[in-house]
Legacy VTK file of the C-alpha trace (Angstrom):
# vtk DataFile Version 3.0
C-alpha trace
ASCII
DATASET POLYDATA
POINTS 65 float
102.537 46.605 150.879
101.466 50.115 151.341
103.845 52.846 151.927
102.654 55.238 154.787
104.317 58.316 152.915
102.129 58.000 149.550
98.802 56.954 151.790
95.745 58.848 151.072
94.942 60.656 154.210
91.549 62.120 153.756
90.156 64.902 155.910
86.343 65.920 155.241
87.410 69.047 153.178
86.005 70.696 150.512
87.717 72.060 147.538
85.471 74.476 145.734
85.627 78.129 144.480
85.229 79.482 147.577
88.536 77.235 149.575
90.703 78.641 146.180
89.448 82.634 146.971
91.106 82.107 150.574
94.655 82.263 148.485
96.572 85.254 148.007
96.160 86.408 144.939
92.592 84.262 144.133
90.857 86.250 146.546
88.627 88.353 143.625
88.959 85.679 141.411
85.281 84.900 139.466
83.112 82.399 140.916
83.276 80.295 137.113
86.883 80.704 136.592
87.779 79.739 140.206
85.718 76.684 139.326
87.206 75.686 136.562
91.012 76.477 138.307
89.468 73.791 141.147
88.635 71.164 138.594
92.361 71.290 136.647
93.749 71.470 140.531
91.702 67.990 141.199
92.964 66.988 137.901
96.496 67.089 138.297
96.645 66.117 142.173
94.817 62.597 140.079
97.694 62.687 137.905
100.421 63.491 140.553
99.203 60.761 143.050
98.684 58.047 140.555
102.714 58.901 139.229
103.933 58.769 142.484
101.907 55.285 143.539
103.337 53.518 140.448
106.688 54.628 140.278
106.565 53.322 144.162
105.125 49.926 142.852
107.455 49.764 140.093
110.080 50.360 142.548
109.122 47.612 145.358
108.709 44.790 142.168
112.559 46.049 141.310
113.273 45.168 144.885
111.568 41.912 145.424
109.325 42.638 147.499
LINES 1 66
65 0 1 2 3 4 5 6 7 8 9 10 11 12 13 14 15 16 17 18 19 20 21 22 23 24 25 26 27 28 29 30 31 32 33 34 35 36 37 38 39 40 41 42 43 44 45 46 47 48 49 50 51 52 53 54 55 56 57 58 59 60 61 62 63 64
């Protein structure tokens, strides 16, 4: 059973240096470091999005469902 809140919803967008230099305060940011500040953004959506679906799975087998 999916839960339409926690779906993936992908839209063809691309998250590189130059998407993080439209920020405020990113805009003069180096080309490497940007890159790197991408990568640990990736990294942590991964960890955020994989909390979120188990504690949702964890929840529905508390349910019974």
């Amino acid at each position: 059973m999916s839960n339409p809140i926690i779906e993936l919803k992908r839209k063809n967008r691309t998250f590189n240096s130059a998407w993080l230099r439209t920020y405020k305060g990113f805009e003069d940011c180096p080309e490497e470091e940007a890159e790197k500040i991408v990568e640990q953004l990736q990294q942590l959506a991964d960890i955020v999005c994989g909390h979120v679906q188990r504690t949702e799975h964890e929840r529905t087998d508390q349910k019974g469902f």
